[in-house]
N, C-alpha and C positions, 0 to 999 in steps of 0.2 A: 504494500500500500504506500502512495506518497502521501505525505505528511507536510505540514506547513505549520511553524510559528507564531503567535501570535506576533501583531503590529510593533508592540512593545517590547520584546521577546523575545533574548538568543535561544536558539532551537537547544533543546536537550533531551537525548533519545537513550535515558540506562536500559539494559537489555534486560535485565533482571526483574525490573519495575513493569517491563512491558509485557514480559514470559506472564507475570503474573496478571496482569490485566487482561491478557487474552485467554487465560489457562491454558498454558503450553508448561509441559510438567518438564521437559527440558531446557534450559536457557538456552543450549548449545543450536538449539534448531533455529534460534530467531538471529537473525541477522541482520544488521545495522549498516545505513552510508547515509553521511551527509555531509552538507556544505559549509558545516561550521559555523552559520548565519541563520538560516528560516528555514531550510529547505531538506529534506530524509527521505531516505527509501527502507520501510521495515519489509523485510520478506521472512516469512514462516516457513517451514519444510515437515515432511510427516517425517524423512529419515535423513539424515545429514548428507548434504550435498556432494559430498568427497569424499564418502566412504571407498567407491569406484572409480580409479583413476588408471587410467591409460600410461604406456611409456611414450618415451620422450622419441622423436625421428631428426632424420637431419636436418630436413625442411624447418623443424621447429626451433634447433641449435644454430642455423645459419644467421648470419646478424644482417640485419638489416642496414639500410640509407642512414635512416635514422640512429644505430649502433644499438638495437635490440634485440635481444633474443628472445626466445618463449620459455621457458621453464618449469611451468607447471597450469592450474589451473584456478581463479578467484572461485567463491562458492558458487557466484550466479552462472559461474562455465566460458565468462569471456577469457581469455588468456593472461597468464600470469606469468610479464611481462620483466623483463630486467636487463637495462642498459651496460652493456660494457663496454661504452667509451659515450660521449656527449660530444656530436658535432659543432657545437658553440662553447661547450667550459673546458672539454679535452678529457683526460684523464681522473679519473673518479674513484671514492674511498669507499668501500663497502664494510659492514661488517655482517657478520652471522654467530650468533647465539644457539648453544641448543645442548640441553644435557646427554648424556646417552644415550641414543634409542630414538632421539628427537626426529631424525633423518639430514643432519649437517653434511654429514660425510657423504652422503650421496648427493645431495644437494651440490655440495663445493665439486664432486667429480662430474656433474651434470653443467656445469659451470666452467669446467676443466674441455670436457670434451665441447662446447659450443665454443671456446677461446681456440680448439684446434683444426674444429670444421671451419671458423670462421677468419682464420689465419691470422690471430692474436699470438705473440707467443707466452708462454708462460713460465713462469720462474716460480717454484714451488718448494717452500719448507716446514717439513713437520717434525713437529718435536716431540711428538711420540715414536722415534725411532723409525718411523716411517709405517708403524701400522694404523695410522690411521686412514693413512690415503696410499695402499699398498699399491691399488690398480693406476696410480700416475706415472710410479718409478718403469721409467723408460719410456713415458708414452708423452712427455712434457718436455721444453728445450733443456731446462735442468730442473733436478729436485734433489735437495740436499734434506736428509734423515738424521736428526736429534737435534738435541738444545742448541748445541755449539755451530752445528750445520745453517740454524737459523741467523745467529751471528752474519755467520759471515754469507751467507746468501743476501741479507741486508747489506753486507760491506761490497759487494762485486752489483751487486742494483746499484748503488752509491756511485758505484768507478764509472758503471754505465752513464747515471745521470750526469756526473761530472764531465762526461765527453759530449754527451750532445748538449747540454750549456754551452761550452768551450763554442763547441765548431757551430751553435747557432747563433751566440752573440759574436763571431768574426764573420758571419754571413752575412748579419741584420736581422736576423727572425725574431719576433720577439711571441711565437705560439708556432704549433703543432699540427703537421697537416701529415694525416693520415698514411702512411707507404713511403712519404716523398721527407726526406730521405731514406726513414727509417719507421719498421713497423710499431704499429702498440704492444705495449709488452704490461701484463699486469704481475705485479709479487704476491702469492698470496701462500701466505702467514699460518698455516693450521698447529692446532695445539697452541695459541700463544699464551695461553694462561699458565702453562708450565715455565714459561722464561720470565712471564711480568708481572707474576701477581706477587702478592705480599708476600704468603705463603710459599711460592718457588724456591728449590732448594738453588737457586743461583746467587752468586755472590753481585750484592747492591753493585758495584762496579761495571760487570758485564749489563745488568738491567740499564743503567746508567747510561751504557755506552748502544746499548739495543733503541732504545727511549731517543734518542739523539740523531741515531741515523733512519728513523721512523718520522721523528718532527722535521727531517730533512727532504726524505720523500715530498711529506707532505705539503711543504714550502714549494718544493718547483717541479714535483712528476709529473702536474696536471699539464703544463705548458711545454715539456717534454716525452710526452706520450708513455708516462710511466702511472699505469695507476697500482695500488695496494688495496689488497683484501684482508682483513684479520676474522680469524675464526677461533671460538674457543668455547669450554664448555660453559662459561661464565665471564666477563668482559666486564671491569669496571675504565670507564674514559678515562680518567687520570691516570694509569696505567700505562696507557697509549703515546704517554707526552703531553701535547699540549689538547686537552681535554676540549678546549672550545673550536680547537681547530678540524678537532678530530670530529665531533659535534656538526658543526658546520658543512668538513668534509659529506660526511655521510648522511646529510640533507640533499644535498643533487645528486649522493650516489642510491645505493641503496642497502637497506639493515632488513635480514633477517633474523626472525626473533621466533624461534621455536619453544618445545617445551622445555622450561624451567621451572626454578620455583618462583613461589608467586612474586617474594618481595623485589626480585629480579626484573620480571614481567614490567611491576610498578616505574621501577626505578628508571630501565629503559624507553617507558612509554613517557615519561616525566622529562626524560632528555631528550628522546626525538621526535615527538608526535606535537602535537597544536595543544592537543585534550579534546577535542569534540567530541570523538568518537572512544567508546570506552575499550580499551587492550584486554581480555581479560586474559588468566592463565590458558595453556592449554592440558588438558588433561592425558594421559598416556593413554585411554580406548576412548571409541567415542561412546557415546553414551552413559558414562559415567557418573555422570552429576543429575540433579532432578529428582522426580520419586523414587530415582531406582535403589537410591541410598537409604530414602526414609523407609521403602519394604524390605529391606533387607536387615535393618538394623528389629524393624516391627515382627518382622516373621523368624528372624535368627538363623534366617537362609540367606547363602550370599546368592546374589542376581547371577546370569550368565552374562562371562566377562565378553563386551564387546569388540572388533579389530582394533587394534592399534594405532596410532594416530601419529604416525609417524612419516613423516615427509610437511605436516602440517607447521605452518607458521603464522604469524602477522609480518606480512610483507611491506613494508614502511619506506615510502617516498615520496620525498617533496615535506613531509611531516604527516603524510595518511596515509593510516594503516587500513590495510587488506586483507582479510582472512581469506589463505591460499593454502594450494598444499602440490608439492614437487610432482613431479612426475615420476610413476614407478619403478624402481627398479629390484628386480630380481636377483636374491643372494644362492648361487651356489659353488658349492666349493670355497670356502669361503671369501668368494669373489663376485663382483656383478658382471659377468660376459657380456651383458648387451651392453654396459657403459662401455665396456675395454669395446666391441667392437663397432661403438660409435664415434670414438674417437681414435678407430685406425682406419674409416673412410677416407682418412684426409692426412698426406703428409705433416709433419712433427715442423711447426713454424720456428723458424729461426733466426736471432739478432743475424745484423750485418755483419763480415769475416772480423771486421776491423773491433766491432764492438763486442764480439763471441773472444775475441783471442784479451780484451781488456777485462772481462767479465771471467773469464777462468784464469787468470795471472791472479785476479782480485780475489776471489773464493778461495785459489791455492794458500796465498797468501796468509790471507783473514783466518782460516781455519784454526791452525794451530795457537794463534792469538786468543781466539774464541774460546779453546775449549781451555787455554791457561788461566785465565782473565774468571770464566764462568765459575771455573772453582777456587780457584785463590786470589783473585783480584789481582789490581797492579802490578803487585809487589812479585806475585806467581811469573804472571806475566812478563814481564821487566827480566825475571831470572830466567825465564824459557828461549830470554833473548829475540823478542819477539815487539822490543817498544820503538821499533818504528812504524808499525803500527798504533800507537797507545793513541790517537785522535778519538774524540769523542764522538765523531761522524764515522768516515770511513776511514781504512787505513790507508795511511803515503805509501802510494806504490814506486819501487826503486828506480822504474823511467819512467816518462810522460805516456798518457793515453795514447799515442799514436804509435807507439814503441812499447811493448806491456813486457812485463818480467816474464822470462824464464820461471817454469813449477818452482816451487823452494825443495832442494833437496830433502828437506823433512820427510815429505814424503814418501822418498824411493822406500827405503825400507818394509811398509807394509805393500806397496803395488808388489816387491820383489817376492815376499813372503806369499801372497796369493796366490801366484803365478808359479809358484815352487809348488803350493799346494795341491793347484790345479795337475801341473805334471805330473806329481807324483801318486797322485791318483791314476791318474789314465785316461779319466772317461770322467763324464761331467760328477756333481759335488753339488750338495744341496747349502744352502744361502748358512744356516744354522754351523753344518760340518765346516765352510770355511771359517768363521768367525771362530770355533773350537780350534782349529788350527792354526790360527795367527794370533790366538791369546786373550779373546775378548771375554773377561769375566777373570782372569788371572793378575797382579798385582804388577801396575805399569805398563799391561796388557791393552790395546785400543778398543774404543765405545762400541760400541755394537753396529750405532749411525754413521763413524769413521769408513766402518768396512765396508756399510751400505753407499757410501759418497765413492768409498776407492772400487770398488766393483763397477758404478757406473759411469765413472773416469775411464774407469779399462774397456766398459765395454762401447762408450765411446768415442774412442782409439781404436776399435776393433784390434784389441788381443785377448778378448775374449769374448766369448757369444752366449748368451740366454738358449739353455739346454730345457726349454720347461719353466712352467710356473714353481719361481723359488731355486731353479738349477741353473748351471754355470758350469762353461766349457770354454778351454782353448779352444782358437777356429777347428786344429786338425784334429782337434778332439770330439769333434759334437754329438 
């Protein structure tokens, strides 16, 4: 039904208040839009409109004129819409919220493969060792795996931005045009709440130094075609750096806000939304809330549990929010095959040679910095010999952008160990059996995400080749 105002009268539409005035025993079925001024659309439902959701096709991940993709679907069935890139403001800050189970991780990979059908490239770090987003590794230009990986995946974005500044202010450019010279490239952040939250076992220092070259993205990626996404199970603004930027940012981009807990929900809706429209939690099945609580507490039977509500969000841009929910995907093996094979319709996008060989000299680099810095701070750092790097941005690389460093020797030792490993096997090695090999979980032994970074160094070098999901092989080994 539309709804109108009185003369006098900002419109106010509580869902709660209105479940109850129509008798609708579930809030969740009533659904709210409005103008923020006079003007609403309440629409009722007999069963929630997103129970049944379709997967996602290329058609739908391909980006539009406009720099859109399709991603899922609102409740009323129009498309649910999300810009990866703005032909008028450039490059865009997204975030995404969502506890467990929420449907993040699919989301972010459905957001992964439409940046690969639609010849974005992407640069990808998660600080869950890389099991949060398994199905990216090797299917993105890079993705670096664990805390330290994130570091310095933020310090080689860095090296990049600092080159196209450079060659765009001796050009004259002062914005970002699409291909010419150089593609968009989004960073996107999963797991950041293991590196910046209060609680993070990282040392204030590496936070410090994470916070910095984040508030630096965000000062000049939009005008050099660099945008960032942050993903986590929990995301407080301040956190992020500079809170009102970050605020701001993800007003032209876009924030989703899946399930959490409630005072989460609030908090979020309180930072990015107007208020017209009320955010409420989402609940983990649908139909959860309503009478089905009061018979079951009345009868001392529980209800039958309803699906899952996971892929559901409030999709929040401009500052209004949207009850949406992702588009399907299917887990098997403990993998989504139709994401991995959405996103290998389409070659793997990649920076230009010049700005790929300054973005791996920078990552080589930054690494060992990273992971010194994250556990021992400065002082670790400094002794690991590693403080020409110690800038609170990105690290000083030993020649100019247009000249990038040689790998740092640091690293031959674990590629060498791999590849020893590899031989001496014969025949490929599952991802776990190398890590046991080269020491990861023994004292002084490398992270687990180290080996996950040097595996995908090697294997794009090709001296080594993917034997299988989770297996690895020399070429004349496969």
């Amino acid at each position: 039904m539309l709804v109108q105002a009185d003369e006098d009268r900002m419109i106010s539409l509580p869902r709660d208040r209105i479940a109850r005035a129509l008798r609708v025993e579930d809030p969740d079925l009533v659904m709210v839009e409005t103008d923020g001024l006079a003007h609403g659309v309440v629409t009722v439902y007999r069963e929630h409109p997103l129970i049944h959701i379709r997967e996602a096709t290329v058609e739908d991940l391909t980006m539009r004129a406009d720099g859109q993709v399709t991603i899922g679907l609102r409740h009323d069935g129009r498309p649910a819409q999300w810009p990866l890139w703005d032909p008028e403001l450039g490059a865009l800050t997204d975030l995404l919220v969502g506890a467990p189970g929420s449907g993040k991780s699919v989301t972010l990979l459905t957001l992964l493969a439409a940046e690969r059908i639609s010849g974005v490239v992407s640069v990808v770090a998660d600080a869950q060792d890389g099991m949060s987003l398994p199905e990216a590794q090797g299917r993105t230009f890079h993705f670096g795996a664990g805390r330290a990986a994130l570091g310095a995946t933020l310090a080689a974005a860095c090296a990049v931005a600092d080159y196209r500044e450079k060659v765009s202010a001796a050009s004259g450019w002062g914005s970002f045009t699409l291909g010419d010279p150089w593609p968009l490239a989004i960073v996107t952040l999963d797991e950041i709440n293991r590196v910046l939250s209060a609680d993070a076992d990282a040392h204030d220092d590496y936070r410090t130094w994470c916070t910095g070259m984040i508030s630096r993205i965000q000062l000049t990626g939009r005008k050099l075609g660099l945008g960032i996404r942050f993903a986590g199970q929990s995301i407080h603004l301040a956190d992020l750096g500079d809170s009102d930027k970050i605020r701001s940012g993800a007003r032209q981009g876009t924030v989703w806000l899946g399930r959490v807990t409630g005072s989460m929900t609030q908090r979020m809706a309180t930072d990015m939304t107007s208020g017209a429209i009320e955010v409420s939690p989402i609940p983990r099945v649908f139909g959860a809330g309503g009478a089905s609580q009061v018979a079951a507490a009345w009868t001392g039977k529980d209800t039958a549990s309803g699906p899952v509500t996971a892929g559901c969000a409030w999709l929040i841009q401009g500052g209004h929010p949207t009850f949406t929910r992702t588009f399907r995907a299917v887990k098997r093996d403990r993998t989504y095959p139709g994401l991995i094979s959405l996103m290998e319709t389409a070659p793997i996008p990649r920076l230009t040679p010049e700005e790929e060989e300054i973005f791996r000299a920078a990552y080589t680099e930054a690494l060992p910095y990273a992971e010194a810095l994250m556990t021992g701070g400065k002082k670790a750092a400094a002794a690991a010999g590693a403080e020409a790097s110690a800038a609170p941005t990105a690290p000083v690389l030993t020649k100019s952008p247009a000249t990038p460093a040689p790998p740092a020797p640091t690293v031959r030792p674990l590629r060498e160990l791999i590849l020893a490993a590899l031989a001496a096997a014969g025949g490929p090695m599952r991802t776990r059996d190398i890590r046991a090999a080269v020491g990861v979980g023994t004292e002084g032994g490398p992270s687990a995400g180290t080996v996950g970074n040097a595996l995908t160094a090697l294997r794009d070098e090709g001296l080594i080749v993917p034997a299988g999901h989770g297996r690895w092989a020399l070429p004349d080994h496969p």
